[in-house]
DONUDO-359340 format. One record per residue: x, y, z of N, C-alpha, C in turn; residue number from 1. Coordinates in Angstrom, 3 decimals, always signed. Example, Ala and Ser with C-alpha at 12.3 -4.5 7.8 and 13.67 -1.06 7.14 Angstrom:
BEGIN
<selum <+13.190,-5.690,+7.800>,<+12.300,-4.500,+7.800>,<+13.200,-3.300,+7.800>,1>
<selum <+12.850,-2.250,+7.080>,<+13.670,-1.060,+7.140>,<+12.900,+0.030,+7.870>,2>
***
This chain:
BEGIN
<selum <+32.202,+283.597,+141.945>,<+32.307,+284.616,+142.939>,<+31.603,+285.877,+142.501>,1>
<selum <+30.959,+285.731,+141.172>,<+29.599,+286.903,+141.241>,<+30.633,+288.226,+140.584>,2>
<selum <+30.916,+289.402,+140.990>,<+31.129,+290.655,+140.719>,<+32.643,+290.771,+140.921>,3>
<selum <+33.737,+289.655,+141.032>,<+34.837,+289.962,+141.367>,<+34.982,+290.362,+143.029>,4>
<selum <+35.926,+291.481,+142.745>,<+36.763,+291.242,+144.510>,<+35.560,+292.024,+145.168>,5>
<selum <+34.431,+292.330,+145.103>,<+33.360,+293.121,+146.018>,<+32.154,+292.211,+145.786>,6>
<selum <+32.731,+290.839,+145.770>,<+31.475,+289.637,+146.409>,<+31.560,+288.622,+147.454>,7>
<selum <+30.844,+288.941,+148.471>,<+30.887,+288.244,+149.803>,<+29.836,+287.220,+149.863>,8>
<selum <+29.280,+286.526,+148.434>,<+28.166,+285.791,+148.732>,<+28.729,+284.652,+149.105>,9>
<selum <+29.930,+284.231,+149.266>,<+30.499,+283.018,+149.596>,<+31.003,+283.074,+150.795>,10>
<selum <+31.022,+283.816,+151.421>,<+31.250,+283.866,+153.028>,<+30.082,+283.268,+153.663>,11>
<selum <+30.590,+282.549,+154.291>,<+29.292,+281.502,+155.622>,<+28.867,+282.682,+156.117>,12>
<selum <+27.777,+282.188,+157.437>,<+27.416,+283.079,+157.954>,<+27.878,+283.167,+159.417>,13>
<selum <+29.122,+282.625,+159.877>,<+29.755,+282.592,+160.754>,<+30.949,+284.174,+160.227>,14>
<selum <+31.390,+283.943,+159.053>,<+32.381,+284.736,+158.449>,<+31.984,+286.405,+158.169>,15>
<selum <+30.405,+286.045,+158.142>,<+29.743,+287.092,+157.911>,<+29.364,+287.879,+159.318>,16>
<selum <+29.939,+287.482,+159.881>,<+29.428,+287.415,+161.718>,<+30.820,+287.887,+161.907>,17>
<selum <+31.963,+287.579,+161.699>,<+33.101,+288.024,+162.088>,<+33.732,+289.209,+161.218>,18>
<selum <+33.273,+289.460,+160.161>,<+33.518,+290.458,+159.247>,<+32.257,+291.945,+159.194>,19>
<selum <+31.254,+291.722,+159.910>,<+30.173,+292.881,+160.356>,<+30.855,+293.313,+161.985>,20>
<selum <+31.708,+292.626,+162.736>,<+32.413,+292.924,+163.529>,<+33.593,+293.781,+163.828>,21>
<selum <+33.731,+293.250,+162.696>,<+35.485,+293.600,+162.022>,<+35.174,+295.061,+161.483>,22>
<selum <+34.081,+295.073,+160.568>,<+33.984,+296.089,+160.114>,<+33.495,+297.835,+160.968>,23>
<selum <+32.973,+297.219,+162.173>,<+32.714,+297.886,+163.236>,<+33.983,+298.251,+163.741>,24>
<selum <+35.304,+298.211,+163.352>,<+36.653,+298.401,+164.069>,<+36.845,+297.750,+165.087>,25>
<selum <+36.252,+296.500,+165.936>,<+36.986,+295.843,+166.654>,<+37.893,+294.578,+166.490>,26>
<selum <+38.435,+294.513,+167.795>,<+39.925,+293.487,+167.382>,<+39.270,+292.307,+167.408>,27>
<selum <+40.503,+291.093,+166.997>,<+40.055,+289.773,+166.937>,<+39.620,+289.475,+168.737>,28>
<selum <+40.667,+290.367,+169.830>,<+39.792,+289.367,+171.098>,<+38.520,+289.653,+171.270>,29>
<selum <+38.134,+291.483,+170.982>,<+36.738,+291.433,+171.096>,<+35.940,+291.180,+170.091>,30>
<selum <+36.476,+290.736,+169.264>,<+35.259,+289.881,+168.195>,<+35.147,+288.358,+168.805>,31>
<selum <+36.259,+287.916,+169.201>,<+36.017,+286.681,+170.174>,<+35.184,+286.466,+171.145>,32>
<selum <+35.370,+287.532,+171.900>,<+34.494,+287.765,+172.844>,<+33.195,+287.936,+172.596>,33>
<selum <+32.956,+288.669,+171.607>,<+31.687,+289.006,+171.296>,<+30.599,+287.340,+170.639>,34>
<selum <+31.630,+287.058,+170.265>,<+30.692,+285.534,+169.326>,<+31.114,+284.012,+170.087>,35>
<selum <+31.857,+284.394,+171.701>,<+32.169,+283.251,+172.255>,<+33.115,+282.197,+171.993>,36>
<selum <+33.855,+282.499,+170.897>,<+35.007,+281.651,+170.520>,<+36.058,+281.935,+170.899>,37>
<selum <+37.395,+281.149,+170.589>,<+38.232,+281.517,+170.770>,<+39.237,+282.950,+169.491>,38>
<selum <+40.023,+283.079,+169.853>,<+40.635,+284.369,+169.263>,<+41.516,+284.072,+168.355>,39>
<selum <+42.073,+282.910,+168.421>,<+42.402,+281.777,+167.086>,<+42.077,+281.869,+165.779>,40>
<selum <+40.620,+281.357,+166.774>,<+39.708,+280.550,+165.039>,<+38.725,+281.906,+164.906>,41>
<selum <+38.613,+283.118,+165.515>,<+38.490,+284.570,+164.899>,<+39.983,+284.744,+163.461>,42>
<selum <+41.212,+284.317,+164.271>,<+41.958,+284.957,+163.259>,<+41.805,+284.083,+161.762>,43>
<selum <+41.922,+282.488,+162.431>,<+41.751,+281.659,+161.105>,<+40.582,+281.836,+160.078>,44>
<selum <+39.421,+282.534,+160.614>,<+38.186,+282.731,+159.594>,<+38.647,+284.001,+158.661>,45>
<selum <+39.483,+285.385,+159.895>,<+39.878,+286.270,+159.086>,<+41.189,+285.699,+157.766>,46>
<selum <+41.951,+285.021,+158.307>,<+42.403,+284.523,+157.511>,<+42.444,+284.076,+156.118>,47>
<selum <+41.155,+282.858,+155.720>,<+40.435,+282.094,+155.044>,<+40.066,+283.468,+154.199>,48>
<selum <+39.142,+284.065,+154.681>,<+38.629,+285.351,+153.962>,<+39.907,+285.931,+152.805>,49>
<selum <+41.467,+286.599,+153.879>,<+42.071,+286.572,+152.875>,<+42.033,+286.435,+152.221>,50>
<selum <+42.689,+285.293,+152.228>,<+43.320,+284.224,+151.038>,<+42.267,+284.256,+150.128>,51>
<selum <+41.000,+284.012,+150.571>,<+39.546,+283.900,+149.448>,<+39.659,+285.105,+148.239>,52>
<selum <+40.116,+286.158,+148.626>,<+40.025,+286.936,+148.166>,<+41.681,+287.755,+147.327>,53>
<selum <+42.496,+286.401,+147.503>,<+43.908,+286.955,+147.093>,<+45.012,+287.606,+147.978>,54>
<selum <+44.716,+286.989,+149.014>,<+45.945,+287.298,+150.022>,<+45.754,+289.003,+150.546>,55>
<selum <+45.071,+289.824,+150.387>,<+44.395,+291.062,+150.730>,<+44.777,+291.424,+152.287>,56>
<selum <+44.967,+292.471,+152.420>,<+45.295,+292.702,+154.534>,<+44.228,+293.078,+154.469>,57>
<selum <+43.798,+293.001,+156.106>,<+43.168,+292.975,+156.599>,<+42.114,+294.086,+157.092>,58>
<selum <+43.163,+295.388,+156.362>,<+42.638,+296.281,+156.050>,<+41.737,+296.917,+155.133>,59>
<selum <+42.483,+295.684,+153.910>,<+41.647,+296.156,+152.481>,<+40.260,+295.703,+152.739>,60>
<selum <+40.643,+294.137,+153.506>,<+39.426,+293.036,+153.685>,<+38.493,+293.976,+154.102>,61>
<selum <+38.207,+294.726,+154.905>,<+37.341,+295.722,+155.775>,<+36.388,+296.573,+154.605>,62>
<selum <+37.220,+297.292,+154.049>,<+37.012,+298.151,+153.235>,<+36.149,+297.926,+152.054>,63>
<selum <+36.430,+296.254,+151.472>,<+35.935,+295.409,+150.809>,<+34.637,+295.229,+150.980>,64>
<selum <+34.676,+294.788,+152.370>,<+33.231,+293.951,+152.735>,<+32.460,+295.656,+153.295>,65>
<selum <+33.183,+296.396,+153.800>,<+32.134,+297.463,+153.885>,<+31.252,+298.129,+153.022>,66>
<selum <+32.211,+298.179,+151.546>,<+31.755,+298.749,+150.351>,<+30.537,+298.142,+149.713>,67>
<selum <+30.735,+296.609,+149.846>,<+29.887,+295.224,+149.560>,<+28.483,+295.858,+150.219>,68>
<selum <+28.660,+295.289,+151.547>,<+27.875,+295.647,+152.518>,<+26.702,+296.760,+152.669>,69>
<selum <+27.328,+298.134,+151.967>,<+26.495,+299.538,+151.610>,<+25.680,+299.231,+150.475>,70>
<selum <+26.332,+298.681,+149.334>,<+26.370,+298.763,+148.086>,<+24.956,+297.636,+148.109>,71>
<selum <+25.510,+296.447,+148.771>,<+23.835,+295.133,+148.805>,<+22.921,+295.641,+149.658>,72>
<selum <+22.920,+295.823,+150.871>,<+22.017,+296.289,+152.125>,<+22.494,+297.172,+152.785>,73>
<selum <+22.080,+298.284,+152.538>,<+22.343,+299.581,+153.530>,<+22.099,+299.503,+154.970>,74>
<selum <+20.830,+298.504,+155.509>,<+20.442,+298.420,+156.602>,<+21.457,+297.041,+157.122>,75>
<selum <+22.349,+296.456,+156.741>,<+22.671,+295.479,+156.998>,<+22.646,+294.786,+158.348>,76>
<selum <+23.249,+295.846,+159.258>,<+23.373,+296.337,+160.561>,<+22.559,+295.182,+161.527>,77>
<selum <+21.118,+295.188,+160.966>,<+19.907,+294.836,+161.362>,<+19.436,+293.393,+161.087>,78>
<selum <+20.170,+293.019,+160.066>,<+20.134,+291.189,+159.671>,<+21.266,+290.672,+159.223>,79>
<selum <+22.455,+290.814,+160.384>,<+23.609,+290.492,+161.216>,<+23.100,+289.137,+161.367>,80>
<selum <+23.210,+288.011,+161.665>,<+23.217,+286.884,+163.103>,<+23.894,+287.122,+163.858>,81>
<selum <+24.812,+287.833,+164.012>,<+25.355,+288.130,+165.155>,<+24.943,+289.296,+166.436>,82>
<selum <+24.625,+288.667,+167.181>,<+23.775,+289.677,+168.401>,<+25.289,+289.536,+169.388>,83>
<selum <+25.458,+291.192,+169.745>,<+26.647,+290.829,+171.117>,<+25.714,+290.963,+172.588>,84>
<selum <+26.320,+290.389,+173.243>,<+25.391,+290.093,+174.381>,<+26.495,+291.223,+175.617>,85>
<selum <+25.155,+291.485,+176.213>,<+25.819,+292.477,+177.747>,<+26.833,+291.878,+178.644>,86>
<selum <+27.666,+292.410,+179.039>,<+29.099,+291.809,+179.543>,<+28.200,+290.455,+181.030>,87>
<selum <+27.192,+290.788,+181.043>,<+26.205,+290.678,+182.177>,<+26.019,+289.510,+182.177>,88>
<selum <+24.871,+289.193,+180.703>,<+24.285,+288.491,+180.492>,<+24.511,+287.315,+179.237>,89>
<selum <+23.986,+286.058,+179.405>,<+24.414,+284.991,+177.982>,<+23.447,+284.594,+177.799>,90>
<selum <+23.038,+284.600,+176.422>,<+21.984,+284.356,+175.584>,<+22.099,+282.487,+175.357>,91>
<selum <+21.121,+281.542,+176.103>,<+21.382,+280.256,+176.227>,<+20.296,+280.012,+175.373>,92>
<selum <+20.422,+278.490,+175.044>,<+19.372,+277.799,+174.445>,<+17.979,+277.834,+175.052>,93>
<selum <+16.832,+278.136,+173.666>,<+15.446,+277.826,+174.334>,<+15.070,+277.162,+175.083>,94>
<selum <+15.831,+275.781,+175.452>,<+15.358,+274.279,+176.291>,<+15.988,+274.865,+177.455>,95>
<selum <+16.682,+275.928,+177.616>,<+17.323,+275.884,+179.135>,<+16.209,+276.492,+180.267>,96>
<selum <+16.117,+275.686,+181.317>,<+15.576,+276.258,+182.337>,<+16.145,+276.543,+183.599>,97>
<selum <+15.878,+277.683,+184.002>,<+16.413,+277.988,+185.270>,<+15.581,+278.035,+186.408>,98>
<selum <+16.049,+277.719,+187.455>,<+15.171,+278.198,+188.847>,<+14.737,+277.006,+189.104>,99>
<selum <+13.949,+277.051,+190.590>,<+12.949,+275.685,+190.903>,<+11.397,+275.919,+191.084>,100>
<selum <+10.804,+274.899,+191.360>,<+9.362,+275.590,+191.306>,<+9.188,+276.008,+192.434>,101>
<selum <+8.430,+277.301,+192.643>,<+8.112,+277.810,+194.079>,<+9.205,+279.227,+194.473>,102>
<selum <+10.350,+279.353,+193.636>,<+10.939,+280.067,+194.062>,<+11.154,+281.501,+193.231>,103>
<selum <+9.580,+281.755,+192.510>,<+9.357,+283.152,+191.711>,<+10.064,+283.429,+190.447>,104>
<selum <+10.671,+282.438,+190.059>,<+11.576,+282.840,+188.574>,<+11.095,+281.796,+187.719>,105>
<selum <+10.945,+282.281,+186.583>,<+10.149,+282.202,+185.166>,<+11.316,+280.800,+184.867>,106>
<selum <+10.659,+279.530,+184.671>,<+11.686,+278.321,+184.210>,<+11.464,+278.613,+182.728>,107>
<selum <+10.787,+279.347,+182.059>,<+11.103,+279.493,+180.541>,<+12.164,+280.908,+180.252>,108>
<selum <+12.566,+281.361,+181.351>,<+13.741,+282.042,+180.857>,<+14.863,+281.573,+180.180>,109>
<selum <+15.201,+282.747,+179.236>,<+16.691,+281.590,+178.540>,<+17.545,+282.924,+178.654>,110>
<selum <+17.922,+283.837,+179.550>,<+18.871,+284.313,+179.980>,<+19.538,+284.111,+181.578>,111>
<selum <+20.755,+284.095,+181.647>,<+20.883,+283.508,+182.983>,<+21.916,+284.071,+183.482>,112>
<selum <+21.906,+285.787,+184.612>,<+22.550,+286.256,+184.897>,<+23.379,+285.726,+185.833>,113>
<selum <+25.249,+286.503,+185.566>,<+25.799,+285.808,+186.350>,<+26.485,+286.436,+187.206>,114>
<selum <+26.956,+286.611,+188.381>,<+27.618,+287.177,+188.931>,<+29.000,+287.157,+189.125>,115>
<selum <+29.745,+288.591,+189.494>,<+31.402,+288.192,+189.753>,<+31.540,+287.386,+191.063>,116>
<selum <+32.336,+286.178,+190.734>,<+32.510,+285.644,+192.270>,<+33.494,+286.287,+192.626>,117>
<selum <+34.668,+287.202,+192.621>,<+35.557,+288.153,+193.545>,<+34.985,+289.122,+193.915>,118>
<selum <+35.210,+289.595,+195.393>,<+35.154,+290.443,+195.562>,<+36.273,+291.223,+195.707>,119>
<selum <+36.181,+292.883,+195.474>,<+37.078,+293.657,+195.351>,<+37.040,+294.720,+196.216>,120>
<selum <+37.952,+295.246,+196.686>,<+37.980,+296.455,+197.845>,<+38.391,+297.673,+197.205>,121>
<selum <+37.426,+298.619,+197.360>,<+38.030,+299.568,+196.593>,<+38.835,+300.713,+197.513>,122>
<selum <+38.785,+300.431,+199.080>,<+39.788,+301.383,+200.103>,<+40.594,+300.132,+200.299>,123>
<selum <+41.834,+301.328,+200.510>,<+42.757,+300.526,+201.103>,<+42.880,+299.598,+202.579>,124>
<selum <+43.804,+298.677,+202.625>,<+43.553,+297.763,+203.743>,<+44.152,+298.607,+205.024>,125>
<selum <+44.933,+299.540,+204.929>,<+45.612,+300.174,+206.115>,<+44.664,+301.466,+206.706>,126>
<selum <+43.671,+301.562,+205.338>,<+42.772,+302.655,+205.802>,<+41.697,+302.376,+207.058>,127>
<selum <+41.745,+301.194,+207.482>,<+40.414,+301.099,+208.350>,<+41.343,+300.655,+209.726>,128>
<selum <+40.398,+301.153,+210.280>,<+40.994,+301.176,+212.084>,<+40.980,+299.700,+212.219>,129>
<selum <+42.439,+299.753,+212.941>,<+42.758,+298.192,+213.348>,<+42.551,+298.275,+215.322>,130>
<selum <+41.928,+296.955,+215.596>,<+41.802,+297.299,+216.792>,<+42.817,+296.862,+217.753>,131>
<selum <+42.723,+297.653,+218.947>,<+43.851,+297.556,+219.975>,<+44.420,+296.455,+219.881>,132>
<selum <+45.473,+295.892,+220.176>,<+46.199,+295.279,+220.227>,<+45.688,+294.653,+221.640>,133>
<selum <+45.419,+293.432,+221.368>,<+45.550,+292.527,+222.687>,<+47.160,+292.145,+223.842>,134>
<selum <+46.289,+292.315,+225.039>,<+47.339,+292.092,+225.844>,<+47.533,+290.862,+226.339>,135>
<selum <+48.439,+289.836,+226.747>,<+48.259,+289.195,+227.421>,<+49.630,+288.598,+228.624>,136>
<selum <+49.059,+288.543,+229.449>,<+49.600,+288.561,+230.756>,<+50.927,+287.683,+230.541>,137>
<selum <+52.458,+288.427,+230.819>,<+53.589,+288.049,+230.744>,<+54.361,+288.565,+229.341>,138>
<selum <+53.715,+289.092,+228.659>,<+53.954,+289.677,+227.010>,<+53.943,+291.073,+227.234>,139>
<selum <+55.054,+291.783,+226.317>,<+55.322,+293.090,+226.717>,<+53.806,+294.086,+226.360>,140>
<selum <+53.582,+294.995,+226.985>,<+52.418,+295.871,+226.232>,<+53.093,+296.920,+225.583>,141>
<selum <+52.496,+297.865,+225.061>,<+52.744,+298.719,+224.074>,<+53.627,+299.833,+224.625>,142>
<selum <+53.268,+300.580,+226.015>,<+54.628,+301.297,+226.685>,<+55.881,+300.416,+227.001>,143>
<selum <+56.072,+299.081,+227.381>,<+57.591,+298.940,+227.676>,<+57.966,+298.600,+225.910>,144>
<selum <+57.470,+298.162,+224.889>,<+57.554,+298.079,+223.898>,<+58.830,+298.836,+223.005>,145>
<selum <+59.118,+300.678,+223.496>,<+60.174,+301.057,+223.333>,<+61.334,+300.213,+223.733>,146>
<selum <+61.340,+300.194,+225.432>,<+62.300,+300.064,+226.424>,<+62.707,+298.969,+225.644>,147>
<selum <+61.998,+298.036,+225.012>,<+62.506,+296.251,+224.890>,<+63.239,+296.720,+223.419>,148>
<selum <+63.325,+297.854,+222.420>,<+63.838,+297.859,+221.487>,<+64.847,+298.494,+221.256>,149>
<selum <+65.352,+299.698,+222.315>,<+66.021,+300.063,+222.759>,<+67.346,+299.172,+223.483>,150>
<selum <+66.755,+298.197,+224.372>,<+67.860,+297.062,+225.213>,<+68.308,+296.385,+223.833>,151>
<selum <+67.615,+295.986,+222.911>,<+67.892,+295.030,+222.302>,<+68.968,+296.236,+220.849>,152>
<selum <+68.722,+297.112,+220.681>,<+70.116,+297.951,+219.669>,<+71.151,+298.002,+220.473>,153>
<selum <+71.063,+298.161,+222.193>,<+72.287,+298.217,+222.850>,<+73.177,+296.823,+223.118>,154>
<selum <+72.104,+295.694,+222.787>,<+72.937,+294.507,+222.947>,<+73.658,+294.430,+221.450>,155>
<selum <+73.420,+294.825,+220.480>,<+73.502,+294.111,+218.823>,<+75.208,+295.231,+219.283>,156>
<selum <+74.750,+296.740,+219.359>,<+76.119,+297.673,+219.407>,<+76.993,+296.729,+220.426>,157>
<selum <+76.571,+296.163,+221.279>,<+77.572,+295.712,+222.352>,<+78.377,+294.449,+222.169>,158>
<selum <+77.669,+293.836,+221.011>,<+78.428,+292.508,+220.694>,<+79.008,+293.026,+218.966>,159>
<selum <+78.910,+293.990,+218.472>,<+79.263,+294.891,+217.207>,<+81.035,+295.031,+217.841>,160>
<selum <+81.259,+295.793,+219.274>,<+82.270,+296.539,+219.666>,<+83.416,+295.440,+220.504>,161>
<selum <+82.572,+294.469,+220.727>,<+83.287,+293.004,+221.743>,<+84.043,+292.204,+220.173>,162>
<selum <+82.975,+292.270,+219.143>,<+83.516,+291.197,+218.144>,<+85.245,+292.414,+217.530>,163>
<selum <+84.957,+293.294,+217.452>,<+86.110,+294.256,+217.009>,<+86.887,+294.243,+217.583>,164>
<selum <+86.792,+294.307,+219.435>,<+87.920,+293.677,+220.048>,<+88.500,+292.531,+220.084>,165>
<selum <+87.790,+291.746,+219.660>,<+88.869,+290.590,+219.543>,<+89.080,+290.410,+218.668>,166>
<selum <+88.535,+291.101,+217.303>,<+89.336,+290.874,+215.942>,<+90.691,+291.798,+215.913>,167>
<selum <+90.456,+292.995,+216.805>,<+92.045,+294.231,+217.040>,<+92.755,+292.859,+217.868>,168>
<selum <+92.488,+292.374,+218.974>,<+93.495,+291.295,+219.642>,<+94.134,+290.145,+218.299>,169>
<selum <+93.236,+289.420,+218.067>,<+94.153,+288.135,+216.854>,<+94.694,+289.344,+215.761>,170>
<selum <+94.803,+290.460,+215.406>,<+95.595,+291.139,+214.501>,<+96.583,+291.170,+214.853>,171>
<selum <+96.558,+292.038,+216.367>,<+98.181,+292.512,+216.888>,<+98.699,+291.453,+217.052>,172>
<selum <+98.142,+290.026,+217.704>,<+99.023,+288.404,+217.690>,<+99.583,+288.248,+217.036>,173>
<selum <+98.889,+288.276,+215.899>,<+99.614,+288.109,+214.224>,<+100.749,+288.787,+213.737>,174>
<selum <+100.512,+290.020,+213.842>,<+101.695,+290.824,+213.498>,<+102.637,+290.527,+215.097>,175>
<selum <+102.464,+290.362,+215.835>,<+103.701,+289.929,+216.931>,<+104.459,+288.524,+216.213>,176>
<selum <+103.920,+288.043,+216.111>,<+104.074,+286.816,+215.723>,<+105.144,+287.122,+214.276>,177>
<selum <+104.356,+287.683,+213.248>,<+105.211,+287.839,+212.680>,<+106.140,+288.485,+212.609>,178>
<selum <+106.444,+289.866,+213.332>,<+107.941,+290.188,+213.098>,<+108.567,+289.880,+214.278>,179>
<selum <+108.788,+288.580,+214.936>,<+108.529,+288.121,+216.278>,<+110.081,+287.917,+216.602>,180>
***
């Protein structure tokens, strides 16, 4: 292992990809994100590293490989393998081709923008004029519309005050009955 605990020559270059990440202060999802894996096997590489190095947090680990990092290549920055790609765009294989012939796009492109399939509203749904209300013949329109809601609280109060009377009638039965 070369120089003791400030040698990273044994880190792959996957590890070395997740630890120039790391060292940038981001988390395991956006280091996931950034190198297309899952956020797992981000933690299991940080992991491995550990342990490589004596069970170390993850903090020291940083500090470690940063010091490393200055100390071998100052420019390191710059011969990374790891490229992060625009939330936009994915960096595909050379053999990929896109498009058909005739329809103006380069089939030796190997980027292949993608779009959001949701769409999103950014006003509200109550904000936009809803239109009149259709009428149709035998269905109340919008003036008797009160009148019909109005009849209908006076029926609910009217069977509210009928059910009370006959619950006051079977009471007084009852008590007749019983001190009878």
């Amino acid at each position: 292992m070369g120089d003791g605990e400030d040698d990273f020559t044994f880190a792959t270059e996957k590890q070395r990809a997740v630890l120039e990440l790391l060292a940038n202060n981001r988390t395991s999802k956006e280091i996931a994100g950034a190198l297309a894996v899952s956020e797992p096997a981000i933690n299991r590489r940080i992991e491995v590293l550990r342990l490589r190095l004596g069970g170390i947090t993850r903090h020291e680990l940083v500090r470690r490989y940063r010091n490393w990092r200055d100390r071998i290549a100052p420019d390191a920055g710059s011969s990374v393998p790891c490229v992060e790609n625009d939330d936009e765009f994915i960096q595909l294989g050379a053999r990929a081709a896109f498009g058909k012939a005739g329809d103006g796009s380069d089939a030796d492109e190997t980027t292949a923008r993608f779009r959001d399939s949701i769409a999103v509203r950014v006003d509200a749904p109550w904000a936009e004029e809803m239109p009149p209300p259709r009428v149709v013949p035998g269905m109340l329109d919008g003036s008797n519309a009160m009148l019909s809601r109005g009849a209908a609280i006076t029926i609910i109060l009217l069977a509210i005050l009928a059910s009370l009377a006959v619950g006051l009638g079977v009471a007084r039965a009852l008590a007749d009955i019983v001190n009878g």
